[in-house]
C-alpha positions as CSV (number, residue, x, y, z in Angstrom):
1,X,94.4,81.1,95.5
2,X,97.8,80.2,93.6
3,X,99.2,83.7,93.9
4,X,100.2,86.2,96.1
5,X,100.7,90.0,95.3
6,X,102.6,91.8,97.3
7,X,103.3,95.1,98.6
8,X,104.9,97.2,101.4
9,X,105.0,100.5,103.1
10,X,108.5,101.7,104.1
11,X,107.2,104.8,105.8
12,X,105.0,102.7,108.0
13,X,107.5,99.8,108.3
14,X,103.7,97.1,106.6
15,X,103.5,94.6,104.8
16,X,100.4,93.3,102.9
17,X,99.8,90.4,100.9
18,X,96.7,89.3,98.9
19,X,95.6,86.1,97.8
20,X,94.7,86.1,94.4
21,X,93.4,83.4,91.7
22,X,95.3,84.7,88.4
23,X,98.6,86.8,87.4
24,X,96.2,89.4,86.0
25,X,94.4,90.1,89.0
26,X,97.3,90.9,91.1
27,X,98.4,93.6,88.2
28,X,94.7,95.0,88.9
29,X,95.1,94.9,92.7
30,X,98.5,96.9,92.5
31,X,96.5,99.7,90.0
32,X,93.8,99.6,92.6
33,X,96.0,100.4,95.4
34,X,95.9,103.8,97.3
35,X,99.2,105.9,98.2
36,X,98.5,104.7,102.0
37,X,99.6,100.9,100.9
38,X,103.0,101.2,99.2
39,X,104.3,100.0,96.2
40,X,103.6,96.5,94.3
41,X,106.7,94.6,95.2
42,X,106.5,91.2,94.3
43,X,103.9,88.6,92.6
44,X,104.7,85.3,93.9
45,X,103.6,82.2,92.6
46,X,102.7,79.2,96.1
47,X,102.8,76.4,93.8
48,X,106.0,76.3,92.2
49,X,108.0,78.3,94.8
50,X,108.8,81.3,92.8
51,X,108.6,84.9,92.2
52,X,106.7,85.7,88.6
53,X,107.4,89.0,89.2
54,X,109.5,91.1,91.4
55,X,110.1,95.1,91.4
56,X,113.9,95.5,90.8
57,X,114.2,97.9,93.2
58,X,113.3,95.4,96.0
59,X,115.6,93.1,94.8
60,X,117.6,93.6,97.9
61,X,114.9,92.8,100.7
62,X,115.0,89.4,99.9
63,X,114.6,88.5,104.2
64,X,111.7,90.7,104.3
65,X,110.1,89.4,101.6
66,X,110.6,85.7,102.4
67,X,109.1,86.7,105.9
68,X,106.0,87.9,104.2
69,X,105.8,84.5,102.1
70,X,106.8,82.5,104.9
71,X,103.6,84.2,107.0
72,X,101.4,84.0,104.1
73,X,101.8,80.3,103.3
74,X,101.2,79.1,107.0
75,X,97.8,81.3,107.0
């Protein structure tokens, strides 16, 4: 799976991350998400080293969110 969606949870200091095959999934996963699982943060794309998307807001978090890429892509 080329991309990863991901989101955190501030409140519960977690992170998730899910593999997915297509930009339009991830879009459905964040809708799909429950209140328990935080925000959409970031789609990232593990072929060519980039975000495709990232949440503004989050912008900032850039260490957290390399530790989350950097965990997902040895996995």
């Amino acid at each position: 799976m080329r991309y990863l969606a991901i989101n955190i949870n501030y409140k519960l200091n977690q992170d998730w991350y899910c593999r997915l095959g297509s930009i339009v999934d991830c879009h459905k996963y964040f809708s799909d998400l429950g209140p328990a699982h935080g925000p959409g943060i970031a789609i990232y794309d593990t072929e060519m080293g980039k975000y495709i998307w990232l949440n503004e807001a989050y912008k900032d978090d850039n260490v957290r969110l390399n530790e989350i890429i950097q965990d997902a892509t040895r996995a």
